[in-house]
C-alpha positions in Angstrom: 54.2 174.1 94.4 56.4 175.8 91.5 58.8 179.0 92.2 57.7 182.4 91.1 60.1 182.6 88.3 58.1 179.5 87.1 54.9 181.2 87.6 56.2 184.5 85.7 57.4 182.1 82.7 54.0 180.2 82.7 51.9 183.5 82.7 54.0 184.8 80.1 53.5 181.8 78.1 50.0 181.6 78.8 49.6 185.1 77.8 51.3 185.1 74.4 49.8 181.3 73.5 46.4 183.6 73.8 47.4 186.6 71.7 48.5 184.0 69.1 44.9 182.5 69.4 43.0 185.6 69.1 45.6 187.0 66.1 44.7 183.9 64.6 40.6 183.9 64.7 40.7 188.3 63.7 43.3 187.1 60.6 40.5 184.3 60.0 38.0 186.9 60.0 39.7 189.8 58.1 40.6 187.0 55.1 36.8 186.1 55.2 36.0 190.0 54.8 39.0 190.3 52.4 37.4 187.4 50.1 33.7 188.7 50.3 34.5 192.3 49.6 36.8 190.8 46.5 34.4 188.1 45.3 31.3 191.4 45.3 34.1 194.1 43.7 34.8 191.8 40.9 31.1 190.2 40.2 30.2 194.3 40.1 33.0 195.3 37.5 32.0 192.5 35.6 29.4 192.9 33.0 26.7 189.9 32.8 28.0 188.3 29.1 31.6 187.8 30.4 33.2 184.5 29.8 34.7 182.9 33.2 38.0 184.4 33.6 38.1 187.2 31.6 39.2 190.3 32.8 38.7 193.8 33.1 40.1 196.8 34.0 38.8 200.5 35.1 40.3 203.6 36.0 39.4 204.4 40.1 40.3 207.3 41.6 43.8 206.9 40.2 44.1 203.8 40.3 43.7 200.6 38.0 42.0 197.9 39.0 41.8 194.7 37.4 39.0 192.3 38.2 37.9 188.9 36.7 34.6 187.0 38.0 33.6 183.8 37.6 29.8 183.4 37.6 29.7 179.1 37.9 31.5 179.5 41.0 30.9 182.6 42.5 34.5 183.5 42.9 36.3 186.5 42.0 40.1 188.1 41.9 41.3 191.5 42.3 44.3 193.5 41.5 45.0 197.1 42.0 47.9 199.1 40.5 49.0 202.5 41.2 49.0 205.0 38.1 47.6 208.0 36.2 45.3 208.2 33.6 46.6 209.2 30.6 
Protein backbone atom coordinates (compact mmCIF):
# COMPACT_ATOMS: atom_id res chain seq x y z
CA UNK A 1 0.00 0.00 0.00
CA UNK A 2 1.81 3.33 -1.23
CA UNK A 3 1.20 6.89 0.50
CA UNK A 4 -0.94 9.50 -1.22
CA UNK A 5 1.91 11.61 -2.16
CA UNK A 6 3.02 8.47 -4.13
CA UNK A 7 -0.31 8.04 -5.65
CA UNK A 8 -0.43 11.91 -6.67
CA UNK A 9 3.30 11.49 -8.24
CA UNK A 10 2.16 8.24 -10.09
CA UNK A 11 -1.13 9.83 -11.53
CA UNK A 12 0.79 12.73 -12.57
CA UNK A 13 3.20 10.57 -14.22
CA UNK A 14 0.76 8.40 -15.65
CA UNK A 15 -1.02 11.34 -16.89
CA UNK A 16 1.74 13.21 -18.72
CA UNK A 17 3.39 9.64 -20.09
CA UNK A 18 -0.27 9.68 -21.95
CA UNK A 19 -0.28 13.20 -23.22
CA UNK A 20 3.30 12.41 -24.59
CA UNK A 21 1.68 9.28 -26.31
CA UNK A 22 -1.21 10.91 -27.85
CA UNK A 23 1.12 14.29 -28.92
CA UNK A 24 3.10 11.67 -30.42
CA UNK A 25 0.43 9.54 -32.73
CA UNK A 26 -1.59 13.47 -33.75
CA UNK A 27 2.30 14.75 -34.75
CA UNK A 28 2.44 11.24 -36.58
CA UNK A 29 -0.63 12.02 -38.20
CA UNK A 30 -0.35 15.81 -39.00
CA UNK A 31 3.42 14.83 -40.80
CA UNK A 32 1.48 12.16 -42.78
CA UNK A 33 -1.11 15.03 -43.85
CA UNK A 34 1.81 17.50 -44.15
CA UNK A 35 3.65 15.06 -46.69
CA UNK A 36 0.39 14.15 -48.76
CA UNK A 37 -0.81 17.61 -49.13
CA UNK A 38 3.11 18.55 -50.24
CA UNK A 39 3.65 15.46 -52.35
CA UNK A 40 -0.21 16.53 -54.39
CA UNK A 41 0.83 20.61 -54.26
CA UNK A 42 4.02 19.94 -55.97
CA UNK A 43 2.88 16.97 -58.55
CA UNK A 44 -0.02 19.87 -59.51
CA UNK A 45 2.53 22.79 -60.07
CA UNK A 46 4.44 20.59 -61.99
CA UNK A 47 3.83 20.31 -65.62
CA UNK A 48 4.02 16.59 -67.15
CA UNK A 49 7.61 17.04 -69.30
CA UNK A 50 9.51 18.09 -66.18
CA UNK A 51 12.74 16.33 -65.48
CA UNK A 52 12.93 14.87 -61.78
CA UNK A 53 14.02 17.61 -59.62
CA UNK A 54 13.46 20.55 -61.42
CA UNK A 55 11.77 23.32 -59.97
CA UNK A 56 9.23 25.78 -60.31
CA UNK A 57 7.98 28.65 -58.93
CA UNK A 58 4.40 30.65 -59.07
CA UNK A 59 3.15 33.68 -57.68
CA UNK A 60 0.01 32.71 -54.90
CA UNK A 61 -1.78 35.07 -53.30
CA UNK A 62 1.35 36.95 -52.44
CA UNK A 63 3.32 34.57 -51.96
CA UNK A 64 6.10 32.44 -53.86
CA UNK A 65 5.98 29.06 -53.84
CA UNK A 66 8.52 26.87 -55.01
CA UNK A 67 7.79 23.29 -55.85
CA UNK A 68 9.77 20.35 -57.51
CA UNK A 69 8.12 16.78 -58.15
CA UNK A 70 9.52 13.80 -58.89
CA UNK A 71 7.29 11.55 -61.05
CA UNK A 72 9.57 7.90 -60.51
CA UNK A 73 8.97 8.19 -56.96
CA UNK A 74 6.03 9.96 -56.31
CA UNK A 75 7.64 12.45 -53.98
CA UNK A 76 7.47 16.10 -53.94
CA UNK A 77 9.03 19.36 -51.85
CA UNK A 78 7.69 22.58 -51.09
CA UNK A 79 8.78 25.93 -50.17
CA UNK A 80 6.91 29.07 -49.63
CA UNK A 81 8.36 32.58 -49.35
CA UNK A 82 6.75 35.72 -48.32
CA UNK A 83 6.80 38.67 -51.07
CA UNK A 84 5.16 40.88 -53.59
CA UNK A 85 4.86 40.67 -57.02
CA UNK A 86 6.65 43.02 -58.86
Amino acid sequence: MSDEKTDQLVARWRTAKEGVEIARRDLSTEETRLMNATNELAQWLTPEGAMAGEKFSVWIQGNLIEVSYDRLRATGTASERPGRKV
